[in-house]
C-alpha positions in Angstrom: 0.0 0.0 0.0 2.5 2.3 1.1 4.3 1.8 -2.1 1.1 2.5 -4.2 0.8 5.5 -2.7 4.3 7.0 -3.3 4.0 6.1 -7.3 0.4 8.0 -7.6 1.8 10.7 -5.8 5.2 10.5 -7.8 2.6 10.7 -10.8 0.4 13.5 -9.5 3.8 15.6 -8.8 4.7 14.2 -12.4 1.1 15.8 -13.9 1.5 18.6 -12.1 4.6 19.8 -12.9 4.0 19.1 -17.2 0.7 20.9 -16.1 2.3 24.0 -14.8 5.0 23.9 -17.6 2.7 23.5 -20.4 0.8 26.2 -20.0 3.4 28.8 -21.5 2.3 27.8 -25.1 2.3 30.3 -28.1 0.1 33.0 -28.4 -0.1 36.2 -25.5 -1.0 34.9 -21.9 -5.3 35.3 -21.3 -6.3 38.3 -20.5 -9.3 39.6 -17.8 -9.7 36.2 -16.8 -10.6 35.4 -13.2 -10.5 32.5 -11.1 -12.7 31.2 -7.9 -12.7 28.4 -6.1 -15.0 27.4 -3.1 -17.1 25.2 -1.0 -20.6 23.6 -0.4 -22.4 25.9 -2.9 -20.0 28.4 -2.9 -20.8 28.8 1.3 -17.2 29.2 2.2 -14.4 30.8 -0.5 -11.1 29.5 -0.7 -9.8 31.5 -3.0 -11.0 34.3 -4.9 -8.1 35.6 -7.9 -9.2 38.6 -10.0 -6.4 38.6 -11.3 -4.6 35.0 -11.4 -1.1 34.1 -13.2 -1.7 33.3 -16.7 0.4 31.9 -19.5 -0.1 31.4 -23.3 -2.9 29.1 -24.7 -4.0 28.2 -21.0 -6.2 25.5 -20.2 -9.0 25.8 -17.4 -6.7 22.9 -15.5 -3.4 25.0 -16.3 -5.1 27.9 -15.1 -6.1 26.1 -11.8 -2.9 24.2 -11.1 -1.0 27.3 -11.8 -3.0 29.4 -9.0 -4.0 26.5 -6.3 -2.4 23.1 -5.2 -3.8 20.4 -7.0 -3.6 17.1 -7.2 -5.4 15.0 -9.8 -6.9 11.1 -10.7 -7.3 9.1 -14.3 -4.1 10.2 -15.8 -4.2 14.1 -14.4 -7.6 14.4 -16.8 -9.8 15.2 -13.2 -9.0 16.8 -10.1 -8.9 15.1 -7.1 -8.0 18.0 -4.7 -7.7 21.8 -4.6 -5.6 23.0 -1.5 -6.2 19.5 0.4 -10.2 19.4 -0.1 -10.7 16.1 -1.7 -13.7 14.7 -3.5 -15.2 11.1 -2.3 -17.2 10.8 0.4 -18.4 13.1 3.2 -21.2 11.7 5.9 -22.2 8.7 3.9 -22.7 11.4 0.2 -21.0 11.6 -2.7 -18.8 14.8 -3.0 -16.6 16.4 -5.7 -15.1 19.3 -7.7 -17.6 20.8 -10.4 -16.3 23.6 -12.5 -18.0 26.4 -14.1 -17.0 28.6 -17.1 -19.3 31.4 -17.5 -22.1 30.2 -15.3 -22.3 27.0 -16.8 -21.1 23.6 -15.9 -18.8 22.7 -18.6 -19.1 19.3 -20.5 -16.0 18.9 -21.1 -12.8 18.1 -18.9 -10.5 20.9 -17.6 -7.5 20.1 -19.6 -10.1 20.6 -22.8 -11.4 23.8 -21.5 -9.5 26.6 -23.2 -9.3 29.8 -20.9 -10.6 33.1 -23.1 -10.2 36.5 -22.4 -12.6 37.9 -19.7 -13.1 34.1 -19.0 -15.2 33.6 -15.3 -13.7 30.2 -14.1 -15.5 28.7 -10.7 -14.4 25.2 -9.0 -16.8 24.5 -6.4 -16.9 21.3 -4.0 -19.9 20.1 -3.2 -22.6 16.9 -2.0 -24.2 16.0 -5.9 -26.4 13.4 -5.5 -29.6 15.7 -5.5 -28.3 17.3 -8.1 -28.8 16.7 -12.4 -26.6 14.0 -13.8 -26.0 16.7 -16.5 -24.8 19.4 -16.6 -26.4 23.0 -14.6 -26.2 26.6 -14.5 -25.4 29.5 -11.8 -26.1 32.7 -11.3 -22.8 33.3 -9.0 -20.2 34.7 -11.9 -23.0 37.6 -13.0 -22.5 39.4 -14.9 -21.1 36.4 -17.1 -22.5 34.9 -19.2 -24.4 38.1 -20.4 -21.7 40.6 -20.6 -19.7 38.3 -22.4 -22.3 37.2 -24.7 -23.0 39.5 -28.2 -26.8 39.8 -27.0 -29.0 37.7 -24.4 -32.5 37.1 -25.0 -35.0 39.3 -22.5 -39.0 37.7 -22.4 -40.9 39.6 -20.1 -44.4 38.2 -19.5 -45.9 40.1 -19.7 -44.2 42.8 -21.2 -43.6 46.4 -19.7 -44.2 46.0 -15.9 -41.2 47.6 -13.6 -39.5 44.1 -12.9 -39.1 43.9 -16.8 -37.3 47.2 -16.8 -34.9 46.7 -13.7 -34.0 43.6 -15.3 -33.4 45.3 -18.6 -31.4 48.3 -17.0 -29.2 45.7 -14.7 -28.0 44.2 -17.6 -27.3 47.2 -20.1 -25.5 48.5 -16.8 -22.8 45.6 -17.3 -22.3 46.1 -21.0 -24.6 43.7 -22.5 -26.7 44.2 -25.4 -30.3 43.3 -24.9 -32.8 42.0 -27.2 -36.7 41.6 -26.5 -37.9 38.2 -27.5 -41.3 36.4 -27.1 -40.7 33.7 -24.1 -40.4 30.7 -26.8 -37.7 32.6 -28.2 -35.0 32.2 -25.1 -32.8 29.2 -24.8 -32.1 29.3 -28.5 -29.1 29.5 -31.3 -26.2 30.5 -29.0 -27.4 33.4 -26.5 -28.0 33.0 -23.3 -31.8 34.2 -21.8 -33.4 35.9 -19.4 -37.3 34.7 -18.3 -39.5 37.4 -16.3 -42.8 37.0 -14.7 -44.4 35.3 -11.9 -44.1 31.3 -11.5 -47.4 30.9 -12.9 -47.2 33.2 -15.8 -43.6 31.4 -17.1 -44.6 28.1 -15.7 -44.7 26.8 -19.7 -41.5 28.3 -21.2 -38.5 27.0 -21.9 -35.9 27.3 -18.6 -38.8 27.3 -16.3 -40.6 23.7 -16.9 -38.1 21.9 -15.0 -38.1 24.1 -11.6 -41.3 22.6 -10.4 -39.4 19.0 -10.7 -36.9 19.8 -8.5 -33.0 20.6 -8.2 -32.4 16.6 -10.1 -34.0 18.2 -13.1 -33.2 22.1 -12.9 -30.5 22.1 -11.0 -31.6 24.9 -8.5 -32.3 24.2 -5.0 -36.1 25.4 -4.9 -39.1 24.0 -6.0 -42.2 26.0 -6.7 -45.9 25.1 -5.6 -48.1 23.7 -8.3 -49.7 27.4 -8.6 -46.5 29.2 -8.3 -48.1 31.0 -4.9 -45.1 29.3 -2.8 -41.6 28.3 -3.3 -40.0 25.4 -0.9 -36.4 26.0 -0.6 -34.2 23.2 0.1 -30.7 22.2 1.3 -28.2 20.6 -0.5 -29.3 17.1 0.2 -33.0 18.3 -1.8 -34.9 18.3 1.4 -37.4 21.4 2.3 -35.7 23.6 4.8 -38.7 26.8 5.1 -41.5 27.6 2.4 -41.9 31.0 1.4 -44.5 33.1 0.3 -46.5 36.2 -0.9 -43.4 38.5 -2.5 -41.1 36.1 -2.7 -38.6 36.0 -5.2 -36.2 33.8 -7.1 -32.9 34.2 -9.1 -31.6 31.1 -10.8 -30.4 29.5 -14.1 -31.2 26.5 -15.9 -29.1 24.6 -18.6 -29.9 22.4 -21.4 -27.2 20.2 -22.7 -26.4 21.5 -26.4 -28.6 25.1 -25.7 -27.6 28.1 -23.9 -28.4 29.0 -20.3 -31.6 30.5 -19.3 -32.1 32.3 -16.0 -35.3 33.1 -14.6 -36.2 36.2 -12.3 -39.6 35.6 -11.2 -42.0 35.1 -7.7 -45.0 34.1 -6.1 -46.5 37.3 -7.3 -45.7 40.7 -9.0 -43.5 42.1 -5.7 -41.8 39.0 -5.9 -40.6 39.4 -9.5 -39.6 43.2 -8.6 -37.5 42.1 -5.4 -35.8 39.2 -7.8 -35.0 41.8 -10.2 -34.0 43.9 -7.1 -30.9 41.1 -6.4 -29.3 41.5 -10.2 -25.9 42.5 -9.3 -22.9 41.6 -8.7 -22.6 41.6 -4.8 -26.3 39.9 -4.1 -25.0 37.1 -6.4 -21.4 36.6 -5.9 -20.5 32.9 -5.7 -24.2 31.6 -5.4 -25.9 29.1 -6.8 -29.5 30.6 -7.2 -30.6 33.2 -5.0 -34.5 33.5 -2.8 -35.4 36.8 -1.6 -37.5 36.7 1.3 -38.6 39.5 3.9 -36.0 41.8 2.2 -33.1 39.2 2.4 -31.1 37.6 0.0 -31.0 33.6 0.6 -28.1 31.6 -0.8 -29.5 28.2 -2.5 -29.4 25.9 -1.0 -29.6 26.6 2.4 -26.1 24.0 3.1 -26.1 22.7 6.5 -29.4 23.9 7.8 -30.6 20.9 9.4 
């Protein structure tokens, strides 16, 4: 045993060190690109790099090796551990390293990943068996992916009420260009969307039919009533920690294999939408996974260790 353990380490060190070399390939080093890495949901940050090292033709595993201690399984294609946080098993679950490009969980493995200028990279630890088998979106690297997107789809239903227009405004305040699309037209070619309205009123549109099926299917920790008048919100494990109610509202994002993100700022009711439009920025949002407002408060989803 003790021998098999010294050659995968001498091969992690081996990985590692081609990992950190390789990464000074031709071409100018990325540019704008910023790096975080965190735990259980993004509940507890371990580090945070605005501005990390870069090098030429980086990878999203260069970037992370170069910037964080690593240590990797299956041939130095996955990572095993960031700064001594392992993946495996913690309290009888399944826990491991996820990582995020953009606000969406990337399909491919890090060392595949190229890292582009302006790039938002996020590893995050976490418990994933209540979580999709597929891939999922987040809401924590705003204002990526729509300020790095040409334009993002807005469908307000219905149209012109205030929460339609603070979303609007939130997003031309980070640079991107907004387009006004009936709700079947988000989720489509290769922007990413934006869905606003109560529960009930997107309750049919593409992005939003999964959240009443739960985080397995959506990939957000809440789960709206049948009639959209209540939202359950639930820890990591899927279980209901508090139900909310009248003016409460919801900030998350929902991806499709193959089809760009869609998020959805919506409520139980009119104030609700208006306080989820409310939370759009950068500081509500930072390294969450979807986002209740109840009572005035923003709620980080899901609600990690509450029970």
């Amino acid at each position: 045993m003790a021998r098999r353990r010294a050659a995968l380490g001498a091969l992690c060190a081996a990985v590692l060190a081609a990992l950190g070399g390789c990464g000074a390939g031709a071409g100018a080093a990325t540019e704008g690109a910023t790096l975080l890495v965190t735990r259980d949901f993004g509940h507890t940050v371990m580090l945070r790099e605005g501005r990390p090292e870069t090098r030429g033709s980086d990878t999203v595993m260069r970037l992370l090796a170069r910037n964080a201690k690593v240590t990797t399984r299956y041939g130095g294609g996955f990572v095993q551990s960031i700064d001594g946080v392992a993946g495996g098993q913690e309290d009888g679950r399944l826990v491991d390293w996820f990582f995020y490009v953009d606000g969406v969980q990337a399909e491919r493995g890090a060392v595949d990943v190229p890292v582009e200028d302006g790039a938002a990279i996020w590893w995050d630890h976490h418990d994933w068996e209540a979580g999709p088998a597929g891939g999922s979106a987040v809401v924590g690297s705003f204002p990526a992916p729509f300020s790095r997107a040409r334009t993002t789809a807005l469908a307000c239903v219905p149209a012109g009420t205030d929460a339609c227009a603070a979303t609007a405004d939130a997003l031309r305040d980070t640079g991107t260009r907004v387009e006004e699309v009936p709700a079947a037209g988000v989720g489509r070619g290769d922007r990413p969307g934006v869905l606003v309205g109560t529960l009930e009123e997107i309750a049919s549109a593409p992005g939003a039919r999964s959240l009443r099926e739960g985080p397995a299917a959506s990939g957000v920790y809440a789960r709206p009533s049948r009639d959209g008048a209540a939202i359950a919100l639930l820890d990591e494990r899927g279980r209901r920690v508090r139900t909310v109610g009248a003016g409460a509202g919801l900030v998350a994002a929902t991806s499709t294999a193959g089809a760009p993100p869609v998020w959805v700022v919506t409520g139980t009711d009119r104030a609700g939408v208006r306080a989820a439009a409310g939370a759009l920025d950068g500081r509500t949002l930072r390294a969450r996974f979807a986002v209740a407002v109840a009572g005035g408060r923003a709620i980080a989803l899901p609600e990690v260790g509450a029970r």
